[in-house]
Steps between C-alpha positions, in 0.01 A plus 500: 500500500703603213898537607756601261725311643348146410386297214205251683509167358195220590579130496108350561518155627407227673074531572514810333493328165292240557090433417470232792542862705355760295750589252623791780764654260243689332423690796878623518420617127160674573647691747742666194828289541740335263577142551793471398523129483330147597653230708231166463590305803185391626456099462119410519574273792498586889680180588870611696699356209284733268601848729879358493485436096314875450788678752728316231307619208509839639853553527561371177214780363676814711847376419400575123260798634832665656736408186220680282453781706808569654339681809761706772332407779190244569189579759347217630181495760484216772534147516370260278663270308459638165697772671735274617568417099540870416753535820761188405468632120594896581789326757681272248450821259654693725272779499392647866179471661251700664242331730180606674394342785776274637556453877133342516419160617250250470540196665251307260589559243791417266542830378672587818767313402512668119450827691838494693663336185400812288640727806852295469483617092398817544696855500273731633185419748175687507316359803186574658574509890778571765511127611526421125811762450666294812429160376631598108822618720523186708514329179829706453395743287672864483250742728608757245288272230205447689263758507118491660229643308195352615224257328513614144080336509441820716660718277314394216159473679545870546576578167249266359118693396294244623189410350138547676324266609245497217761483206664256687160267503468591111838401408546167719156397565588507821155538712582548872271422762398559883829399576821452248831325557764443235680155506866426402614162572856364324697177539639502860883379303684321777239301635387168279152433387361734744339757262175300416387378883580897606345646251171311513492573891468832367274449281301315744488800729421789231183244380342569860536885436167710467453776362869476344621619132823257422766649268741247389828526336670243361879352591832567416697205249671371816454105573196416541254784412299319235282346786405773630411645194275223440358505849375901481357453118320206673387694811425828298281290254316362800479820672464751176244763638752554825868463330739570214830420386749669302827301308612866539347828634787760373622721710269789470190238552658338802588801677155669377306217719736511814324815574146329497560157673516455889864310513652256283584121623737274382885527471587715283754791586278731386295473793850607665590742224206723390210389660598698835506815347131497399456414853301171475596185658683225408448139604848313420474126507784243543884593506547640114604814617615427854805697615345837265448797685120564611254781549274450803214467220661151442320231699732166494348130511558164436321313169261309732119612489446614844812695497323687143159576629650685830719770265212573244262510826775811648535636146119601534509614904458819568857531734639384157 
């Protein structure tokens, strides 16, 4: 929306710029806006020392970004550590920020921590629920800074024209089946060497599906994630008349499909964030985003394979 009252500036960073995960800034353009600058933070790495080195990078790349620009006010969204880079940059600048979605916690992850870091830079709070508001205020924020306006996903699922289903099969490939479930799996952050034995238990238990269409997307740069990315191109090349994987759907695609699939798995907080609103299911593995709030369409369980076959099993009963 055009407002006469700002000038929008867009930083692009982080996986946004990179070909290992689509090249996503081009998206941002596509969609008619002006990046206004790059920050290349992204090492090609997914070893710890590689995410503290690119948090480095990155607030070395907004520190110019903000000297360039000379911006009033900075909007960040959430709680990853290229965030985190943009934060401690805009802070030692001096220049107040706005941030969506604070107050949340995930006790997996170690964006929780970046999350309430953010919140303790910040100005102004935009969060998405009342227990969020309270926590952002716990954290001693002014009340008179924190205001709630809801899941900003929801907002722009409504305003989104989704595709149908048959220009959505002509523009992905995408071929859908009997039955369809879309797959998001990332690096579980504060737990060691866990990602590959939990991830193939998954695996394991979407191989005995039948009559199931698989929809993979691929990981986010945290620690980790290049082993799963190697284990779906291995699974999807085994399994290529039943699955498909994406380095990135876009927004438009991604959405597009959530009205065509029966639930997503994984643990992702999209299956907390936008998947309830198209009023599928959502099979949330492990403790990635433990501590979020949940629609009743989110089934909990543990990464072991009897604990995944009894959720997907619910996800297709008829009280579901």
């Amino acid at each position: 929306q055009v407002s006469s009252n700002f000038e929008l500036q867009i930083v692009a960073t982080g996986m946004h710029l990179s070909s290992e995960f689509g090249m996503t800034y081009q998206e941002i353009e596509k969609d008619g806006f002006t990046i206004n600058d790059k920050v290349e933070m992204l090492l090609s790495s997914d070893t710890s020392s590689a995410i503290s080195k690119s948090t480095g990078l990155g607030m070395i790349g907004f520190s110019d970004a903000f000297n360039k620009l000379n911006p009033d006010l900075i909007i960040v969204l959430g709680d990853r550590y290229e965030i985190l880079s943009a934060s401690i940059a805009a802070m030692f600048a001096r220049i107040p920020i706005a941030h969506i979605h604070g107050g949340e916690t995930t006790q997996g992850a170690f964006d929780e921590a970046i999350r309430h870091s953010i919140t303790k830079m910040a100005w102004w709070h935009f969060v998405a629920a009342d227990e969020y508001e309270k926590r952002v205020i716990q954290l001693g924020e002014d009340p008179k800074r924190v205001f709630n306006v809801g899941g900003l996903g929801v907002d722009s699922i409504k305003k989104t024209k989704l595709l149908s289903i048959k220009q959505l099969k002509k523009k992905t490939g995408i071929k859908f089946g009997k039955k369809n479930l879309l797959i998001t799996y990332h690096p579980v952050t504060l737990e060691k060497q866990t990602s590959k034995k939990n991830f193939q238990i998954l695996l394991n238990v979407l191989n005995e599906l039948k009559d199931t269409y698989l929809i993979f997307t691929m990981p986010n740069a945290d620690s980790d994630n290049k082993v799963i990315k190697k284990m779906i191109n291995e699974f999807v090349t085994n399994n290529s008349k039943s699955s498909i994987s994406f380095t990135s759907m876009g927004s438009l695609n991604y959405l597009s499909t959530l009205q065509f699939v029966d639930g997503v798995v994984g643990n992702s907080s999209s299956g907390l964030a936008e998947a309830p609103t198209f009023k599928i299911g959502t099979i949330n593995i492990g403790d990635r985003q433990a501590g979020r709030i949940k629609a009743e369409s989110v089934i909990d369980c543990n990464p072991e394979q009897k604990t995944i076959k009894n959720p997907i099993k619910k996800l297709y009963s008829k009280e579901f």
